[in-house]
C-alpha positions as a Markdown table, in Angstrom:
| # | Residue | x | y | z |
|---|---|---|---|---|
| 1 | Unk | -18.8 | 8.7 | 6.1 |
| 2 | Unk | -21.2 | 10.2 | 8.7 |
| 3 | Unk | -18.8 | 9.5 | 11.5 |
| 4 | Unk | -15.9 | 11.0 | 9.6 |
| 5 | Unk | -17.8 | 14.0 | 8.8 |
| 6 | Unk | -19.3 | 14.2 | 12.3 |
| 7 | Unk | -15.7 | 13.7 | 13.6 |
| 8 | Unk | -14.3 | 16.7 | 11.4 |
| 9 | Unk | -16.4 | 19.0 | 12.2 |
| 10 | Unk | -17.4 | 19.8 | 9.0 |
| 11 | Unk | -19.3 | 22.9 | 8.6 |
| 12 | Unk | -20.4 | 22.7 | 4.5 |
| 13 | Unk | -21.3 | 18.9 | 3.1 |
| 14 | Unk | -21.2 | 18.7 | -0.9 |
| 15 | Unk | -22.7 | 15.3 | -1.5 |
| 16 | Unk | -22.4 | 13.8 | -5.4 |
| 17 | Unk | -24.3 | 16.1 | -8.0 |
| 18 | Unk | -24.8 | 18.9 | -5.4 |
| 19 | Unk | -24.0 | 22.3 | -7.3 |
| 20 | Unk | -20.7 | 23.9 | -6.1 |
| 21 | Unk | -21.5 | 27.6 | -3.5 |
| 22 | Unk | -20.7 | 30.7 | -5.3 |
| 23 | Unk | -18.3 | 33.4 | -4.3 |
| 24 | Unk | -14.9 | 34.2 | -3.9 |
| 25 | Unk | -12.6 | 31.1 | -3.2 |
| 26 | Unk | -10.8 | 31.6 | -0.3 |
| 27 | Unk | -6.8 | 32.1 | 0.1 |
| 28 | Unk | -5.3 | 32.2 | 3.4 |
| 29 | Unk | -3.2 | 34.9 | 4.1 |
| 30 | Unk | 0.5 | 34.2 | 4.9 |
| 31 | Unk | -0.1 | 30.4 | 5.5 |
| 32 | Unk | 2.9 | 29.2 | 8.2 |
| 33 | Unk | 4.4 | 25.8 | 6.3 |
| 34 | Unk | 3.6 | 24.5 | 9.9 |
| 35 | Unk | -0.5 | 25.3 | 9.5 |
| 36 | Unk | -2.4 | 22.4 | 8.7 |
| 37 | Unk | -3.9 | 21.5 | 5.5 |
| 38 | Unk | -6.0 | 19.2 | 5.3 |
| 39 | Unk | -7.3 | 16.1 | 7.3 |
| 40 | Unk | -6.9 | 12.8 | 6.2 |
| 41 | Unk | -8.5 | 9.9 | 7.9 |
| 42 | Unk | -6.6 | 6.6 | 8.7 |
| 43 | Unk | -8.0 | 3.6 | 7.0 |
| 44 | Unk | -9.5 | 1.8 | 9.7 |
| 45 | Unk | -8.3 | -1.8 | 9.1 |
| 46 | Unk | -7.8 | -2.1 | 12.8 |
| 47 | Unk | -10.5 | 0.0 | 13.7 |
| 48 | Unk | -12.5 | 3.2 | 14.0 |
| 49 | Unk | -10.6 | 5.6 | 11.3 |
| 50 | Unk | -8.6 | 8.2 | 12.9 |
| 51 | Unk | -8.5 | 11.8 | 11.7 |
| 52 | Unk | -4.6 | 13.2 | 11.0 |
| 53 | Unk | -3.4 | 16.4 | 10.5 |
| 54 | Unk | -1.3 | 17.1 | 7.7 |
| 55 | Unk | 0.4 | 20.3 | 6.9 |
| 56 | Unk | 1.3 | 22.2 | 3.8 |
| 57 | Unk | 5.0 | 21.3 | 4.5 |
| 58 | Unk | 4.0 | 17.5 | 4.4 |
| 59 | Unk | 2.0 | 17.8 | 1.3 |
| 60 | Unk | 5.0 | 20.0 | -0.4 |
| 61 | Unk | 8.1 | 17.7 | 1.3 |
| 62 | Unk | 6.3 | 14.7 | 0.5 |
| 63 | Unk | 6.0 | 15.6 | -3.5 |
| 64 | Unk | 9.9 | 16.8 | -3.5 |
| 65 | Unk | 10.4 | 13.3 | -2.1 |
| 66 | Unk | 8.5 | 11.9 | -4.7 |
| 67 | Unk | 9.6 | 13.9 | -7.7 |
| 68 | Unk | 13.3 | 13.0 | -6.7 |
| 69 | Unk | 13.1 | 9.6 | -6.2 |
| 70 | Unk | 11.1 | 8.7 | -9.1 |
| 71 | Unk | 13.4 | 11.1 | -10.7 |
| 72 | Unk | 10.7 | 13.4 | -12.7 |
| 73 | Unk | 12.3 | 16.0 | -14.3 |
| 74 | Unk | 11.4 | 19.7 | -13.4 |
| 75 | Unk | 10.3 | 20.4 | -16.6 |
| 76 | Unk | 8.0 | 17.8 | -17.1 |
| 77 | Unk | 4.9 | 20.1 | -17.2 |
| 78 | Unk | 2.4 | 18.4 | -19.7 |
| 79 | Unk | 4.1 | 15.1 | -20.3 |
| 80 | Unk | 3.3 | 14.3 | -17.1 |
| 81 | Unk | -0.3 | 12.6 | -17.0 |
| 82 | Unk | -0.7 | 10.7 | -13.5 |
| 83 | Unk | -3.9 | 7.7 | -13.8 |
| 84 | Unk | -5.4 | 8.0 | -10.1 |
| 85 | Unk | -7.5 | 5.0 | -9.9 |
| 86 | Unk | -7.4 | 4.6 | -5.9 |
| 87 | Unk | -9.6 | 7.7 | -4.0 |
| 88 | Unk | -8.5 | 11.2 | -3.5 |
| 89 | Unk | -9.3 | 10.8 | -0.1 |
| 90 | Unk | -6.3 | 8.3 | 0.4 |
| 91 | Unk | -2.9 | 9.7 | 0.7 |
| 92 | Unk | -1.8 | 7.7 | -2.6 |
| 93 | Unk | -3.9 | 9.3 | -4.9 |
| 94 | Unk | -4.0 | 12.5 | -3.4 |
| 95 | Unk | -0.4 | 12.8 | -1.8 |
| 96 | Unk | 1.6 | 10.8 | -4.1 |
| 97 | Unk | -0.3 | 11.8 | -7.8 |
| 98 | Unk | -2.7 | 14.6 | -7.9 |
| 99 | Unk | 0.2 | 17.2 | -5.2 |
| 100 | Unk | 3.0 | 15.5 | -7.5 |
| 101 | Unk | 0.8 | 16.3 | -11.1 |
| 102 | Unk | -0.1 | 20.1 | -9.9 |
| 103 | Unk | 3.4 | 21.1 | -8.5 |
| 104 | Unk | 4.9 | 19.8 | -11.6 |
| 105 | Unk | 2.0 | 21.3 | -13.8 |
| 106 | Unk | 0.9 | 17.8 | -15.3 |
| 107 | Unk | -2.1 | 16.1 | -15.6 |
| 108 | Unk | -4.7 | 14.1 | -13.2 |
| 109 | Unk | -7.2 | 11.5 | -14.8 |
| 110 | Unk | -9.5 | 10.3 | -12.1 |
| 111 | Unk | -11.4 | 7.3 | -12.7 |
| 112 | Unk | -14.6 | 7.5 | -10.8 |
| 113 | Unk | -14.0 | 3.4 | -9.7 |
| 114 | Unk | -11.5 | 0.9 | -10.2 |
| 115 | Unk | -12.7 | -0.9 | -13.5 |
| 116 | Unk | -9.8 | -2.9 | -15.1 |
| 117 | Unk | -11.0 | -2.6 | -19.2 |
| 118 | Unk | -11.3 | 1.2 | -19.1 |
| 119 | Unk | -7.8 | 1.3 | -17.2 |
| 120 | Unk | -6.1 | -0.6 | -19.6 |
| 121 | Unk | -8.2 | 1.6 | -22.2 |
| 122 | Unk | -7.1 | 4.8 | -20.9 |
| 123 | Unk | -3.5 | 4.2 | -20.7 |
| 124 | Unk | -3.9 | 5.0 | -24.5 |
| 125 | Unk | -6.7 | 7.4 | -24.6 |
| 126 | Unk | -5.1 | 9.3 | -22.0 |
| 127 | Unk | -1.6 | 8.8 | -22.7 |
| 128 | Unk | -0.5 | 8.2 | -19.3 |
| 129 | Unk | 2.9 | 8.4 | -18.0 |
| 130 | Unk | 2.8 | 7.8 | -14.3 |
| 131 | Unk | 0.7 | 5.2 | -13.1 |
| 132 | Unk | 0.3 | 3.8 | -9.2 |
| 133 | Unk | -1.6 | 1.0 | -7.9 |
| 134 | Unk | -1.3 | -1.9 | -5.9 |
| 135 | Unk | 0.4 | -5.3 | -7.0 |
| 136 | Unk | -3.3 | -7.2 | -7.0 |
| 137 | Unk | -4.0 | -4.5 | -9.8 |
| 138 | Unk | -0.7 | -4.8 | -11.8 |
| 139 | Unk | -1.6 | -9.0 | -11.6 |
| 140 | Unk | -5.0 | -8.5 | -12.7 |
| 141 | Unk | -4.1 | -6.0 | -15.5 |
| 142 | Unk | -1.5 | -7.6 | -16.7 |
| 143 | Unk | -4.4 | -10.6 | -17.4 |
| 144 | Unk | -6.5 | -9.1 | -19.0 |
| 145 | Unk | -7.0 | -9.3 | -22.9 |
| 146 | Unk | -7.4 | -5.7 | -23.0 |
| 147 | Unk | -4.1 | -4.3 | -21.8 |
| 148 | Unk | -2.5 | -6.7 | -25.1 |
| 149 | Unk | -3.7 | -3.7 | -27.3 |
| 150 | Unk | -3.1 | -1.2 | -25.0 |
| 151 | Unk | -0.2 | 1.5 | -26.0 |
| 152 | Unk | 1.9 | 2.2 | -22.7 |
| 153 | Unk | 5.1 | 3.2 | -24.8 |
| 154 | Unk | 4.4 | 6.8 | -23.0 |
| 155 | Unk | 4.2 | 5.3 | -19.4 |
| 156 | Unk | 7.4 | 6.3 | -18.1 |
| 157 | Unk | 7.4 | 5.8 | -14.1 |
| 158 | Unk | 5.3 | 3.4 | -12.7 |
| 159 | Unk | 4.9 | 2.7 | -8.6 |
| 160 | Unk | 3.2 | -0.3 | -6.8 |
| 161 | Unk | 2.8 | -0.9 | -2.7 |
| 162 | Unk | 0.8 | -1.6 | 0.2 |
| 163 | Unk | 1.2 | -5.3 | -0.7 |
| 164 | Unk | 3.3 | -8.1 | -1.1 |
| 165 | Unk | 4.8 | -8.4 | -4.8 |
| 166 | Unk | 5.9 | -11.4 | -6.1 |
| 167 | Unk | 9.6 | -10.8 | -7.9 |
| 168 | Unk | 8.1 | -12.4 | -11.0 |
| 169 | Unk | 5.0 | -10.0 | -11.3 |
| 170 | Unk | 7.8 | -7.1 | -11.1 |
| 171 | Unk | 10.0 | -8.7 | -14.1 |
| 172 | Unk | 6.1 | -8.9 | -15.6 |
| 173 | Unk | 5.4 | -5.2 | -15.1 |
| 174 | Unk | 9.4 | -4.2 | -16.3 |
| 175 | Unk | 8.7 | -6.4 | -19.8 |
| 176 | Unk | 5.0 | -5.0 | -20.1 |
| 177 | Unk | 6.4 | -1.6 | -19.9 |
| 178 | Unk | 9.5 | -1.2 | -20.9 |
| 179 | Unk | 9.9 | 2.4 | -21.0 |
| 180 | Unk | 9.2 | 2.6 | -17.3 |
| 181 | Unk | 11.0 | 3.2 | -14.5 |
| 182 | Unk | 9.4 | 0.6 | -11.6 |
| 183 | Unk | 9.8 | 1.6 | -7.9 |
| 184 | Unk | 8.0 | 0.0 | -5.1 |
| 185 | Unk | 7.3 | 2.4 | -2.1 |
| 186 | Unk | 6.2 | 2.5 | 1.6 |
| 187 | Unk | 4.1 | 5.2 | 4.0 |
| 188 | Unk | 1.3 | 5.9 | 5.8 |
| 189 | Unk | -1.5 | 8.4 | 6.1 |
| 190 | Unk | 0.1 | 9.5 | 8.9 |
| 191 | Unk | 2.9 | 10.1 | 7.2 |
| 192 | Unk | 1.8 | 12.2 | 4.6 |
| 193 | Unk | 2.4 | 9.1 | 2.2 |
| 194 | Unk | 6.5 | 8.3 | 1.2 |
| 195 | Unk | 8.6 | 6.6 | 4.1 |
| 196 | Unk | 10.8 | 4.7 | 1.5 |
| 197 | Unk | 11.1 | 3.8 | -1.6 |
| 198 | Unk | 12.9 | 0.6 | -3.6 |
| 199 | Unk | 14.3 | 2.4 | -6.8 |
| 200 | Unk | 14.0 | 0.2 | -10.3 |
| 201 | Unk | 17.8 | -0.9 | -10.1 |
| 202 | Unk | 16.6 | -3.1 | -6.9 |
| 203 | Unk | 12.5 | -3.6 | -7.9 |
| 204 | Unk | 13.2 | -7.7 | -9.0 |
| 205 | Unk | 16.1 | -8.9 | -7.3 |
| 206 | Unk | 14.9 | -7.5 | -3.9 |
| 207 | Unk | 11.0 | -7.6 | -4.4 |
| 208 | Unk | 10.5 | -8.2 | -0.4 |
| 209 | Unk | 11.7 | -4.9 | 0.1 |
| 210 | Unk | 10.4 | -1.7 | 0.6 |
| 211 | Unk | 13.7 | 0.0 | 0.0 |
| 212 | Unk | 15.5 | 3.2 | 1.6 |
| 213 | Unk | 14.5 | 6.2 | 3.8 |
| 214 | Unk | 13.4 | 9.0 | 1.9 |
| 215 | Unk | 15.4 | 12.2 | 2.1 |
| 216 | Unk | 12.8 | 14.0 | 4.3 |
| 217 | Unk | 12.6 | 11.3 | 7.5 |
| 218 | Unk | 14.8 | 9.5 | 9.5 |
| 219 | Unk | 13.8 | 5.7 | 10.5 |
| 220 | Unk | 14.3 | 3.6 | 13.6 |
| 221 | Unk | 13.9 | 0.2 | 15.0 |
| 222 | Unk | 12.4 | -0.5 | 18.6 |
| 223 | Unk | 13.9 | -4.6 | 18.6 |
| 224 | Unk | 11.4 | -7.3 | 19.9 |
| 225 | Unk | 13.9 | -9.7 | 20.1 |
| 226 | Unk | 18.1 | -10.4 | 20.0 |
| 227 | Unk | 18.5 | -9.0 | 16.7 |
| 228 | Unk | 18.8 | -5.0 | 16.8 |
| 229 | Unk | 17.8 | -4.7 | 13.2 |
| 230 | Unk | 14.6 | -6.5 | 13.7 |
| 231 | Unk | 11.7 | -4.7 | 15.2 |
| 232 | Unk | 9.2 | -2.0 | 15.1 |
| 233 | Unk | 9.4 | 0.1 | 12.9 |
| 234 | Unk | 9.5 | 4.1 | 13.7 |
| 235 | Unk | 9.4 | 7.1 | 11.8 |
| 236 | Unk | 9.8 | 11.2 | 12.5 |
| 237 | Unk | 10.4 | 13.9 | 10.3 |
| 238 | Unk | 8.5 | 16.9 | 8.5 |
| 239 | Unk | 6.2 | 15.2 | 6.6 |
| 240 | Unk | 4.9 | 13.0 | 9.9 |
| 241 | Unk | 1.6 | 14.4 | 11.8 |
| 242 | Unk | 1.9 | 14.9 | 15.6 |
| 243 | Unk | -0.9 | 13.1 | 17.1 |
| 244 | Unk | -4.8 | 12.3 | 15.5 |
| 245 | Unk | -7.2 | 14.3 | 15.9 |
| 246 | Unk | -9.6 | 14.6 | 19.2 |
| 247 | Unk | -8.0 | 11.5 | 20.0 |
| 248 | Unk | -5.2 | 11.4 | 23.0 |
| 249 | Unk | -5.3 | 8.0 | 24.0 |
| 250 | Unk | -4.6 | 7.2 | 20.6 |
| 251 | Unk | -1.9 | 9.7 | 19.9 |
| 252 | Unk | -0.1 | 8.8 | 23.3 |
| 253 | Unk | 0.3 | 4.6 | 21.9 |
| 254 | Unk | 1.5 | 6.3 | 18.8 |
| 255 | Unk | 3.9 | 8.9 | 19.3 |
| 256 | Unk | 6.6 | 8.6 | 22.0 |
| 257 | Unk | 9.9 | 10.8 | 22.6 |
| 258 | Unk | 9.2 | 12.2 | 19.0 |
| 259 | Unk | 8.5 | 8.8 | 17.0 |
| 260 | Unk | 5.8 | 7.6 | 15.5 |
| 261 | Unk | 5.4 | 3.7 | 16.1 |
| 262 | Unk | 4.2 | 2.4 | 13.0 |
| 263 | Unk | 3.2 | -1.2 | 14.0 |
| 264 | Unk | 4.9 | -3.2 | 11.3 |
| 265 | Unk | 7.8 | -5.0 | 11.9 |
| 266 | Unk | 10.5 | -4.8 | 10.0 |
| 267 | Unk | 14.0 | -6.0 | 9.1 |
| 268 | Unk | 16.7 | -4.2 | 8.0 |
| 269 | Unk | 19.4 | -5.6 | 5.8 |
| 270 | Unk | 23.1 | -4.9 | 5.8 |
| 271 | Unk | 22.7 | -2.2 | 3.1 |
| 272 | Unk | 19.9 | -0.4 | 4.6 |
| 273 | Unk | 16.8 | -1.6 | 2.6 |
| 274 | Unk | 13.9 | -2.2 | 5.1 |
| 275 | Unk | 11.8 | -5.5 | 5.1 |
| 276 | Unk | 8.3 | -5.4 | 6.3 |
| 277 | Unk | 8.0 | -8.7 | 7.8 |
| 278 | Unk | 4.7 | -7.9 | 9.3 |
| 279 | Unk | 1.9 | -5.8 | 10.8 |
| 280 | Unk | 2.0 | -6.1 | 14.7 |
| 281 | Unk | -1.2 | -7.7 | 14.9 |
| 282 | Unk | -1.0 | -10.2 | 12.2 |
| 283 | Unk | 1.9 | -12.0 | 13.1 |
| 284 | Unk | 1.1 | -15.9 | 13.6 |
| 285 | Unk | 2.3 | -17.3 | 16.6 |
| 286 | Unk | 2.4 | -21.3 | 16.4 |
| 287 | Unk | 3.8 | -23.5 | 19.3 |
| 288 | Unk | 6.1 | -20.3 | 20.3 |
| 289 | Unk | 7.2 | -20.1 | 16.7 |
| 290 | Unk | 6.4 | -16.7 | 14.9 |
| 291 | Unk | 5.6 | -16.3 | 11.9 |
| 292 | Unk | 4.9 | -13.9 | 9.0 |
| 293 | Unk | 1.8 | -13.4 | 7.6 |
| 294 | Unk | 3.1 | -11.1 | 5.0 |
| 295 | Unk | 6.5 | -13.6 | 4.1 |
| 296 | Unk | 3.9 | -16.7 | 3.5 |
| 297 | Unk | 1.4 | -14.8 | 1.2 |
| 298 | Unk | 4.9 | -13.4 | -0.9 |
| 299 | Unk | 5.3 | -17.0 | -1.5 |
| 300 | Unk | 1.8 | -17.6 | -2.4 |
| 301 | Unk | 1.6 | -14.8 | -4.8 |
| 302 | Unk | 4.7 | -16.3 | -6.6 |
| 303 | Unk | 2.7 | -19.3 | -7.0 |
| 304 | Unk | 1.2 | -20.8 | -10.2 |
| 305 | Unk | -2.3 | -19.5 | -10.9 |
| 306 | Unk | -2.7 | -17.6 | -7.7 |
| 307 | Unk | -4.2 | -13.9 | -8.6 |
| 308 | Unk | -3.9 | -13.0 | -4.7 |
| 309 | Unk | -3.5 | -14.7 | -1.4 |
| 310 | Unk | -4.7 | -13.4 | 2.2 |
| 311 | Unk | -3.0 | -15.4 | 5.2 |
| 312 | Unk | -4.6 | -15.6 | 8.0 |
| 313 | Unk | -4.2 | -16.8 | 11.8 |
| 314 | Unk | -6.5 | -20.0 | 12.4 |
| 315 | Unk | -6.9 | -21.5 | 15.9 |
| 316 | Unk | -5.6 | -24.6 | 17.4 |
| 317 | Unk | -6.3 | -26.3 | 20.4 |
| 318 | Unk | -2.8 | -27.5 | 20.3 |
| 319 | Unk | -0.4 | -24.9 | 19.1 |
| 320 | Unk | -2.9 | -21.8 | 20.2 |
| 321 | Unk | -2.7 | -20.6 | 16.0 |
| 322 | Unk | -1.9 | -22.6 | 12.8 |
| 323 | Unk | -1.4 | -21.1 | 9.3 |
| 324 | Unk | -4.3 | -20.7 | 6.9 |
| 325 | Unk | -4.3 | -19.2 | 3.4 |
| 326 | Unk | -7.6 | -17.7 | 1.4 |
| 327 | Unk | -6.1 | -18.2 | -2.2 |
| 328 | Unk | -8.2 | -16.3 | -5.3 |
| 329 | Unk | -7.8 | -17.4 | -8.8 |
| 330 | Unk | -10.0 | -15.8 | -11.7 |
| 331 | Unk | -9.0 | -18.0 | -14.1 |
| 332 | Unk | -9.1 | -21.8 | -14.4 |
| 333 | Unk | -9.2 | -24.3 | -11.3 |
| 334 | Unk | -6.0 | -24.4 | -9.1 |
| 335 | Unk | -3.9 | -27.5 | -8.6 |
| 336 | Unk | -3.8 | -27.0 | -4.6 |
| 337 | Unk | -1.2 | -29.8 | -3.7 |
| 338 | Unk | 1.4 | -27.6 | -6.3 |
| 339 | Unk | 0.7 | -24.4 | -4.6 |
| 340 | Unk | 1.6 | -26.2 | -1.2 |
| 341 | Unk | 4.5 | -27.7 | -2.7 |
| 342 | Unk | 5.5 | -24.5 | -4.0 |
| 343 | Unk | 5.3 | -23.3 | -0.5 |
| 344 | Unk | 7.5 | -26.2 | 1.0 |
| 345 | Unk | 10.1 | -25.5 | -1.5 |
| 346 | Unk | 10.6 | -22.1 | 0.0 |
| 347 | Unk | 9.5 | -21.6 | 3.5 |
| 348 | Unk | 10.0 | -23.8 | 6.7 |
| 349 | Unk | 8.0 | -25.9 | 7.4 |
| 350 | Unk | 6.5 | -24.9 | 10.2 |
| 351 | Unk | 5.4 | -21.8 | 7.9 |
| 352 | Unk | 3.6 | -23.4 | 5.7 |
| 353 | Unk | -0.1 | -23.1 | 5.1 |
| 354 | Unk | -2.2 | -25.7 | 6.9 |
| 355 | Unk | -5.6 | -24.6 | 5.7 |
| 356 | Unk | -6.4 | -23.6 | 2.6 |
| 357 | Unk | -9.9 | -22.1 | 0.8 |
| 358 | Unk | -10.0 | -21.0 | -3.0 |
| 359 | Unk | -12.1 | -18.1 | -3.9 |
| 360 | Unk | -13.2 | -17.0 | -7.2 |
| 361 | Unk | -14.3 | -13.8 | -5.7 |
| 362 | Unk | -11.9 | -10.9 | -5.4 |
| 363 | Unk | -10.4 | -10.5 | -1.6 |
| 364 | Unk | -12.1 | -7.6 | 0.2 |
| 365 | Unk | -9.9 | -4.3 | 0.2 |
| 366 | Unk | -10.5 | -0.8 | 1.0 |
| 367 | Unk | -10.1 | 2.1 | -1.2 |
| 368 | Unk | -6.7 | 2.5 | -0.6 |
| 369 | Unk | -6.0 | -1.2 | -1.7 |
| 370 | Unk | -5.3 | -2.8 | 2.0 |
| 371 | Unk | -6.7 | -6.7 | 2.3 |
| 372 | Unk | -9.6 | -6.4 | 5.1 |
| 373 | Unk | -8.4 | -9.2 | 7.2 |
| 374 | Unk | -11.1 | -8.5 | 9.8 |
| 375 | Unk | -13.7 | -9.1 | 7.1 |
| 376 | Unk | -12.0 | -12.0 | 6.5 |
| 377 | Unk | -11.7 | -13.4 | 9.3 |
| 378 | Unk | -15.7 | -13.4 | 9.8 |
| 379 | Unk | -16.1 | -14.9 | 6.4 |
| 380 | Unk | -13.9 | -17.7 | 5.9 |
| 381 | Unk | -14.7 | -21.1 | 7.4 |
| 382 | Unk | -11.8 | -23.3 | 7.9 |
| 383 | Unk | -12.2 | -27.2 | 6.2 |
| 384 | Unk | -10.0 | -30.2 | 7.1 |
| 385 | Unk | -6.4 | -29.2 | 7.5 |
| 386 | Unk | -4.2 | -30.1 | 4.6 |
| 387 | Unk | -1.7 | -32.3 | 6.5 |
């Protein structure tokens, strides 16, 4: 926090419990839709966070995207009550909810922490109708003995991303609310939040996708291979910043010709729905042979009695990396030889995890959701491989 703050230049700190400074709030006069608005700070799973710009066109493009493609009528106004259990300092919470609740003239209910009872609690105290979170949080809900009593008759559009989602968790979240319409959507902090978005008619029967552009940007792939449709992902439009702040080294690996260079690679299908088969730096490399981090721990999380799954990289004298998988289960013990075998029913070989440790710990995650792999990577020692 100190860095960030130091980093931003900020001139007026109100910590927790500090009163609020009297006098007139400001308003800007004639703000350009090109000023900036605010300053968001990356997440800094791959390092030190880095500060973006966004502008009040990103914030207001970015809720039109939203409110279209969730399709939230215009006249919503008080039926609208958004639960933001992930920080207003993420763009999901912020960008994607609280924008979304004022424009439309709805309701935010912030929950101070993530604490599974009171959520399920509060989607009847509260009567919410728009609910976000990531698919780790849908699992776990869904779980508890709580949400059986809970009323979510009102919860009309519910969202889920940043994560792998199993198809059978989705056909879990459309029978637990039936009332709601389930999308799964895609972005970045740099990107104001929405890149695409997987509306309900595609949520279960193509779960491993993120889904289409939004209206507001236009997508590319930079190929790493034969296949033009496989690559790096890239992404310009209104609601993209132009570089991070005090930061040009940065900014110039980002941002070339007008694109920003997302680092996940993707796949896009014949009908246009992008597939994130992984972040740059967490792609496996065994023997030559590359693989997904991201496609094994989709597997996983379709797997009896697995709550989450992390994949990890582990080295090999031999083939330089083999496959290993931090599995948590909350619940009773796992059978480890079925999850495996669940795994060699649906991937190659090749792919499937040769290391294996069972936590009854949640994984680590940030705020926003994200698995810390780095932390993970210092925690977990390997065993004897499976096979």
């Amino acid at each position: 926090m100190e860095a960030v703050l130091a980093d931003a230049g900020v001139k007026v700190d109100l910590p927790e419990g500090a009163p609020l400074p009297d006098g007139d709030p400001f308003v800007a006069p004639d703000p350009d839709p090109t000023d900036v608005a605010a300053l968001f700070y990356t997440s800094g799973t791959t390092g030190r966070p880095k500060g973006v710009p966004t502008t009040h066109e990103a914030f207001v493009t970015n809720a039109e995207n939203l409110i279209r493609c969730l399709g939230i009528p215009r006249d919503a106004g008080p039926e609208l009550r958004t639960l933001v259990s992930v920080p207003l300092f993420h763009v999901t919470g912020c960008n994607a909810q609280f924008v979304v609740a004022a424009v439309l003239g709805g309701t935010s209910v912030i929950m101070p922490t993530l604490d599974l009872p009171r959520l399920a609690a509060a989607l009847t105290e509260e009567r919410i109708s728009f609910l976000v979170t990531v698919p780790a949080v849908y699992s776990l809900l869904l779980r508890r003995p709580a949400f059986a009593g809970a009323d979510v008759s009102g919860v009309r559009w519910l969202a889920y991303g940043g994560a792998p989602i199993a198809p059978s968790l989705v056909r879990a979240l459309k029978d637990a609310f039936p009332a709601a319409t389930v999308i799964n959507g895609y972005g970045m902090t740099e990107t104001a939040s929405l890149i695409t978005v997987l509306p309900d008619r595609d949520a279960a029967e193509h779960a491993d996708s993120v889904g289409y552009a939004v209206p507001s940007v236009e997508l590319g792939v930079v190929p790493i291979g034969d296949d033009p449709c496989t690559g790096e992902l890239v992404v310009r439009g209104v609601t993209v910043t132009t570089g991070y702040r005090r930061r040009p080294e940065a900014t110039a690996e980002a941002f070339t010709g007008g694109w920003l260079h997302t680092g996940d690679i993707v796949r896009v299908d014949a009908a246009g729905r992008v597939h994130i088969v992984d972040r740059i730096k967490d792609i496996i490399n065994r023997g030559g042979e590359n693989i997904s981090s991201a496609e094994v721990e989709g597997v996983l999380l379709s797997a009896p009695g697995v709550a989450d799954a992390a994949v990890l990289a582990v080295p090999d004298d031999v083939m330089g990396e083999k496959v290993g998988a931090v599995l948590f289960v909350d619940r009773a013990e796992l059978d480890l030889a079925a999850v495996i075998a669940h795994c060699g029913e649906r991937l190659a070989d090749f792919k499937v995890p040769q290391y294996a440790t069972v936590v009854g710990e949640a994984l680590p995650r940030n705020a926003g959701g994200k698995l810390l792999k780095n932390r993970l990577r210092e925690q977990v020692r390997w065993g004897d491989p499976l096979c």
